[in-house]
GULO-473225 format. One record per residue (C-alpha): residue number from 1; residue in one letter; x, y, z. Coordinates in pm, 1 decimal, always signed. Example, Ala and Ser with C-alpha at 12.3 -4.5 7.8 and 13.67 -1.06 7.14 Angstrom:
<node seq="1" type="A" xx="+1230.0" yy="-450.0" zz="+780.0"/>
<node seq="2" type="S" xx="+1367.0" yy="-106.0" zz="+714.0"/>
This chain:
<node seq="1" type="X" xx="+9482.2" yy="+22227.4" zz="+6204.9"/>
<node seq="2" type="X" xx="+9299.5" yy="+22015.9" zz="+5945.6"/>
<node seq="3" type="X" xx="+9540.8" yy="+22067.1" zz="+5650.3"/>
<node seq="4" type="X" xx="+9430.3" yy="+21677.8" zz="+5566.3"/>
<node seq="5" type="X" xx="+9073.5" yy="+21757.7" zz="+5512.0"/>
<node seq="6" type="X" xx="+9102.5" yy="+21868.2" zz="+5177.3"/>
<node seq="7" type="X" xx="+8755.1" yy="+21909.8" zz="+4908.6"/>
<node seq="8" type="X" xx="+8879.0" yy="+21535.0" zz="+4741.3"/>
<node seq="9" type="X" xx="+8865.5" yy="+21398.9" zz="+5084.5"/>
<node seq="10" type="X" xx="+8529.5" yy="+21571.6" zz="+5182.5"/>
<node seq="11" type="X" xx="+8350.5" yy="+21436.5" zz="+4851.2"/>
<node seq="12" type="X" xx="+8477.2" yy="+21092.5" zz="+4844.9"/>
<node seq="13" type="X" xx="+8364.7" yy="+21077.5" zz="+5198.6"/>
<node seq="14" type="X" xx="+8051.9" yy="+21233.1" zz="+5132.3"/>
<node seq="15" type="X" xx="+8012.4" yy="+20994.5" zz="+4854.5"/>
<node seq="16" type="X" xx="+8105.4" yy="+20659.3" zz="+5035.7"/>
<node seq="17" type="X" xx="+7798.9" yy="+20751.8" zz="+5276.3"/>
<node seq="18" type="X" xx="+7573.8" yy="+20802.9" zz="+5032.7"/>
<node seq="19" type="X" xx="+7662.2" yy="+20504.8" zz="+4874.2"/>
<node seq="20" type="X" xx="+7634.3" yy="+20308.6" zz="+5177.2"/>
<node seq="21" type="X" xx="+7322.4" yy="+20485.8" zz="+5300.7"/>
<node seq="22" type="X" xx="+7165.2" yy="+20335.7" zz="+4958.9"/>
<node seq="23" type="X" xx="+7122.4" yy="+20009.4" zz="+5182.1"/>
<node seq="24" type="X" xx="+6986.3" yy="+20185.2" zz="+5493.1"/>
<node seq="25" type="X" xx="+6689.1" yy="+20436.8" zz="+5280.3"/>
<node seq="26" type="X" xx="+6635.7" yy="+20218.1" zz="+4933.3"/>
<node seq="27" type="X" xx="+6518.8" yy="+20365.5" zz="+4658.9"/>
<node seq="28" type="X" xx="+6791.2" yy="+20333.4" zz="+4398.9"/>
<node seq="29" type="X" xx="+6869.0" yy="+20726.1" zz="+4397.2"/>
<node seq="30" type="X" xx="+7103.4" yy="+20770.2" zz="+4667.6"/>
<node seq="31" type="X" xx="+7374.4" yy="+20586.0" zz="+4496.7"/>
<node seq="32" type="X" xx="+7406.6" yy="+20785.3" zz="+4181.8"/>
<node seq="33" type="X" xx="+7440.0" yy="+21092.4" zz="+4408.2"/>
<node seq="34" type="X" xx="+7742.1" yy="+20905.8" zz="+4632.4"/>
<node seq="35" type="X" xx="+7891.6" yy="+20764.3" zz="+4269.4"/>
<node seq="36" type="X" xx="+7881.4" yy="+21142.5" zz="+4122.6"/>
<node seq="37" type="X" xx="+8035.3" yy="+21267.4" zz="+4434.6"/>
<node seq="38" type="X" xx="+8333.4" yy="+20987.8" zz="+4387.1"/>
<node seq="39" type="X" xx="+8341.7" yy="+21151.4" zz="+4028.5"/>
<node seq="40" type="X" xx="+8349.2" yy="+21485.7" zz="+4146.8"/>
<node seq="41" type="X" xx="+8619.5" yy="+21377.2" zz="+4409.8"/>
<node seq="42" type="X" xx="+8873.9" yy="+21231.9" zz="+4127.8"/>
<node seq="43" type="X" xx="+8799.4" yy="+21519.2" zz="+3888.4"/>
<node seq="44" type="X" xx="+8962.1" yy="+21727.0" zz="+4213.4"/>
<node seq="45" type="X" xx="+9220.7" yy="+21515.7" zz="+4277.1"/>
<node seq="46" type="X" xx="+9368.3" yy="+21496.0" zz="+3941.4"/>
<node seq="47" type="X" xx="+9345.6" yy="+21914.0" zz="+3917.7"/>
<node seq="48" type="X" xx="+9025.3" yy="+21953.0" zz="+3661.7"/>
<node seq="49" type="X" xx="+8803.2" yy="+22102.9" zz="+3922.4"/>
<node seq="50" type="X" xx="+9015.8" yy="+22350.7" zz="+4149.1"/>
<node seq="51" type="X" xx="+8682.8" yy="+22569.9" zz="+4233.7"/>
<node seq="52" type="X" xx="+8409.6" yy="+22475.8" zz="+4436.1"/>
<node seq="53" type="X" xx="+8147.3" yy="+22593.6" zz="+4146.3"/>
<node seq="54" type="X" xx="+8318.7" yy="+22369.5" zz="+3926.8"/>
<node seq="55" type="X" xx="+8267.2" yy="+22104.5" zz="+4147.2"/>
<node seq="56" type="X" xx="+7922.3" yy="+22135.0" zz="+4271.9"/>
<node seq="57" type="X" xx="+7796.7" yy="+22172.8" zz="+3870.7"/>
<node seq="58" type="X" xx="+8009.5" yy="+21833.5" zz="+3769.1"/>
<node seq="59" type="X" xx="+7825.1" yy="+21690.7" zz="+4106.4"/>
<node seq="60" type="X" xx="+7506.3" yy="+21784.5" zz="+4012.8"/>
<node seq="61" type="X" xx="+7520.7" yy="+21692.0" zz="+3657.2"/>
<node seq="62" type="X" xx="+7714.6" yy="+21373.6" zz="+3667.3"/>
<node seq="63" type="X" xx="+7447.8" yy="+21306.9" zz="+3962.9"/>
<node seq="64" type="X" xx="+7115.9" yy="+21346.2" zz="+3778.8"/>
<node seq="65" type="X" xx="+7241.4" yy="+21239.2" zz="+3432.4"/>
<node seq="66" type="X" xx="+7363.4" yy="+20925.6" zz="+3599.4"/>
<node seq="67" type="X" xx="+7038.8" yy="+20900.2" zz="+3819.4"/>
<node seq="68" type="X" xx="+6806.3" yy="+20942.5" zz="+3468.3"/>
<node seq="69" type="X" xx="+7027.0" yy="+20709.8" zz="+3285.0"/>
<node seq="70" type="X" xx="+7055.3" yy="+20428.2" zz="+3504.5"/>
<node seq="71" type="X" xx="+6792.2" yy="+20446.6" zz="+3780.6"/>
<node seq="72" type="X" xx="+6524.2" yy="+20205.0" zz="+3548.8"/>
<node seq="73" type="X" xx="+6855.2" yy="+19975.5" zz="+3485.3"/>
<node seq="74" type="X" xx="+6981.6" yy="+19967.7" zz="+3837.5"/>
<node seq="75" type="X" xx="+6639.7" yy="+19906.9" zz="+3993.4"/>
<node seq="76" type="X" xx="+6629.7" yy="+19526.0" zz="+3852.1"/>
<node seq="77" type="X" xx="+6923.2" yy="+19428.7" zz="+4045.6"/>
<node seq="78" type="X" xx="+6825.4" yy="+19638.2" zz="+4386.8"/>
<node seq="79" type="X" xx="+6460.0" yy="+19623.5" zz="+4421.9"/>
<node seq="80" type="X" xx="+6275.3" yy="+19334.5" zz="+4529.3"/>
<node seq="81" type="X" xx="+5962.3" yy="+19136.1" zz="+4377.6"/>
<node seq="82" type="X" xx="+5709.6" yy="+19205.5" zz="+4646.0"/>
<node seq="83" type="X" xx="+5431.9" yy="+19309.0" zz="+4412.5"/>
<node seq="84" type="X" xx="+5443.3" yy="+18967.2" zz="+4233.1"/>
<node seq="85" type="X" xx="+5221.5" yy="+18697.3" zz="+4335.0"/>
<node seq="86" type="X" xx="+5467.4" yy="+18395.5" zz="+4540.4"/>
<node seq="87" type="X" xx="+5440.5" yy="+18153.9" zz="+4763.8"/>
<node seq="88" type="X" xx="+5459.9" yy="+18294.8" zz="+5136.5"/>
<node seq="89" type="X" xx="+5533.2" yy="+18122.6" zz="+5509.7"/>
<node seq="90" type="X" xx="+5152.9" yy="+18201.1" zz="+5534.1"/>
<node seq="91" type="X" xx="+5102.4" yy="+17886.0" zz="+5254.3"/>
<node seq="92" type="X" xx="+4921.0" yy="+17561.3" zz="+5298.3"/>
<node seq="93" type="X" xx="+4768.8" yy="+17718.0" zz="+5644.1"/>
<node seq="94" type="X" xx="+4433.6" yy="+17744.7" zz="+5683.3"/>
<node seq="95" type="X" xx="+4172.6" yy="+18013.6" zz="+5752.2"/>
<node seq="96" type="X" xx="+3861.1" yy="+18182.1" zz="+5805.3"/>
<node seq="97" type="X" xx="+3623.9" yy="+18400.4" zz="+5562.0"/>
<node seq="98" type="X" xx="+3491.2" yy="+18674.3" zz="+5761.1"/>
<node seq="99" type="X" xx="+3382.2" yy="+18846.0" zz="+5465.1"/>
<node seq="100" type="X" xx="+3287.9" yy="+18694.4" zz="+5166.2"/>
<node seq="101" type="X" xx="+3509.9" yy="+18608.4" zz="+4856.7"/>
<node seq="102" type="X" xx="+3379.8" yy="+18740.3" zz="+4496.5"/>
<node seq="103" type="X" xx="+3626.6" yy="+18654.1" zz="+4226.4"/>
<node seq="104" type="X" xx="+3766.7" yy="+18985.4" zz="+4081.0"/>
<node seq="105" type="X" xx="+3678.9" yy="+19203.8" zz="+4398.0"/>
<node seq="106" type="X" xx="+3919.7" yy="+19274.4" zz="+4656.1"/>
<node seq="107" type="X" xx="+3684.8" yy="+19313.8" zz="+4922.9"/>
<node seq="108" type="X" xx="+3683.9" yy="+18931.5" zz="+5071.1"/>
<node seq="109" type="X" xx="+3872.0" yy="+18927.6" zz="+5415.4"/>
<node seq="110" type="X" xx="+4002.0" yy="+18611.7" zz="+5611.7"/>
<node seq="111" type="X" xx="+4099.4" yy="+18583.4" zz="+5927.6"/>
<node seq="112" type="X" xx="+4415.0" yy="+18483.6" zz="+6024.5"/>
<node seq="113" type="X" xx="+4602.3" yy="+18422.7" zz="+6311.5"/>
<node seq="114" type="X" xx="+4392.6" yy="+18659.3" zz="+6487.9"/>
<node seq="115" type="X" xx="+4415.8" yy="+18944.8" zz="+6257.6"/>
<node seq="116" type="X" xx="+4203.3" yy="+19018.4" zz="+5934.4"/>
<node seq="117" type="X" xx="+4315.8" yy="+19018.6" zz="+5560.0"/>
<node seq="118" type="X" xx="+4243.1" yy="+19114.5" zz="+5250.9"/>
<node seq="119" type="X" xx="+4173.4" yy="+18787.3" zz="+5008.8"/>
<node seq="120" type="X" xx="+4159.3" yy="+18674.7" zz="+4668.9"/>
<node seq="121" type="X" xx="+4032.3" yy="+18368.5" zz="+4545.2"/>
<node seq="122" type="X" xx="+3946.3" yy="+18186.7" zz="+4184.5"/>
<node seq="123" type="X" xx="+3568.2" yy="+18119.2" zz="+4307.5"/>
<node seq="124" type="X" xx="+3290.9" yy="+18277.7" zz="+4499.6"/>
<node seq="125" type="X" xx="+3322.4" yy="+18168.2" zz="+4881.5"/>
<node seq="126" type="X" xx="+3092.1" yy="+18278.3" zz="+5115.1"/>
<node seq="127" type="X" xx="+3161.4" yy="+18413.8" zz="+5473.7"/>
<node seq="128" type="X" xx="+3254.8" yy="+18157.4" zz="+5776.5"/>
<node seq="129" type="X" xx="+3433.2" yy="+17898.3" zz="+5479.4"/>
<node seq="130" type="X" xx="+3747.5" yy="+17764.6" zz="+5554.6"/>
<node seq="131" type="X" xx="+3967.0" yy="+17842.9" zz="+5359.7"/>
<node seq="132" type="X" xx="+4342.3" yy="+17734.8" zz="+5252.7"/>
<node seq="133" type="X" xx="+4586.6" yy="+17975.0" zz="+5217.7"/>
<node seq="134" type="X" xx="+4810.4" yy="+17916.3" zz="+4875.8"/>
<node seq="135" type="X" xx="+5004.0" yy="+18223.1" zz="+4837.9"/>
<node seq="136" type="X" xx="+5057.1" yy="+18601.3" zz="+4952.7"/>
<node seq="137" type="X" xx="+5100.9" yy="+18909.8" zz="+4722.6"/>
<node seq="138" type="X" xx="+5164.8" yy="+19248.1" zz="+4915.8"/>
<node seq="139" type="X" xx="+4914.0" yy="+19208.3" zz="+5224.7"/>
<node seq="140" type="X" xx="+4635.8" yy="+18989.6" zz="+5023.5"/>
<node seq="141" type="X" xx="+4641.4" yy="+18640.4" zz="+5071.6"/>
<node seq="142" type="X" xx="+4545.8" yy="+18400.6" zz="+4810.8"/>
<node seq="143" type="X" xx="+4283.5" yy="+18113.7" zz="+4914.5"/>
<node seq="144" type="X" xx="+4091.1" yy="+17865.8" zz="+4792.0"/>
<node seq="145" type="X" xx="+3830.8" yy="+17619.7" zz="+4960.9"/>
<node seq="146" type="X" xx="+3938.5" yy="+17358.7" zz="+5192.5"/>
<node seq="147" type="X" xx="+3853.8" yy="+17027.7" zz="+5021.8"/>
């Protein structure tokens, strides 16, 4: 009944979704997995790998030596830059210390639209300043005094 469904078919398959699922659950691992799995597929086809043990040690090799090759590699071009200090929709808008701001100490908070953040700033500013909100990295803003 499903004569079609052959183990070439099955990996590729199983290899397109893993590829594609890369975009749904990032991390930059799931597509060395999906790209061994093509391997493993076309290593069937062409008649290296007729038995499944065969197969499931080229996946898992080709898998993790791909993985601990070219997961640092791949990562520049699939991971973002959200740890790096940028300019945010939150900039040039202005708002409120609610706990004061001690250069080098992450423990000033503005508020903000109604809800508190963490806060950052190049000088001391004390609590109830207004401040003016330059930048964003991760969830802490980056202020400075309103002039």
């Amino acid at each position: 009944m499903f004569e079609w469904l052959t183990p070439e078919l099955i990996w590729f398959c199983g290899g397109i979704i893993l590829v594609f699922m890369e975009f749904v659950i990032p991390g930059v691992i799931l597509v060395f997995f999906g790209v061994g799995a093509i391997l493993t597929s076309a290593l069937t086809w062409i008649g290296i790998l007729p038995g499944v043990t065969e197969q499931l040690i080229v996946f898992g090799v080709s898998s993790l030596t791909l993985l601990f090759a070219l997961r640092k590699y791949a990562s520049k071009f699939f991971k973002g830059d959200s740890t790096e200090e940028k300019e945010s929709e939150y900039s040039g808008k202005i708002a409120v210390v609610t706990q004061s701001i001690i250069p080098g100490s992450l423990k000033g908070k503005v508020s903000f639209e109604g809800t508190d953040w963490k806060a950052v700033s190049q000088v001391k500013i004390p609590e109830g300043t207004s401040v003016l909100i330059t930048g964003k990295n991760n969830i802490t803003l980056m202020v400075k005094p309103v002039n």
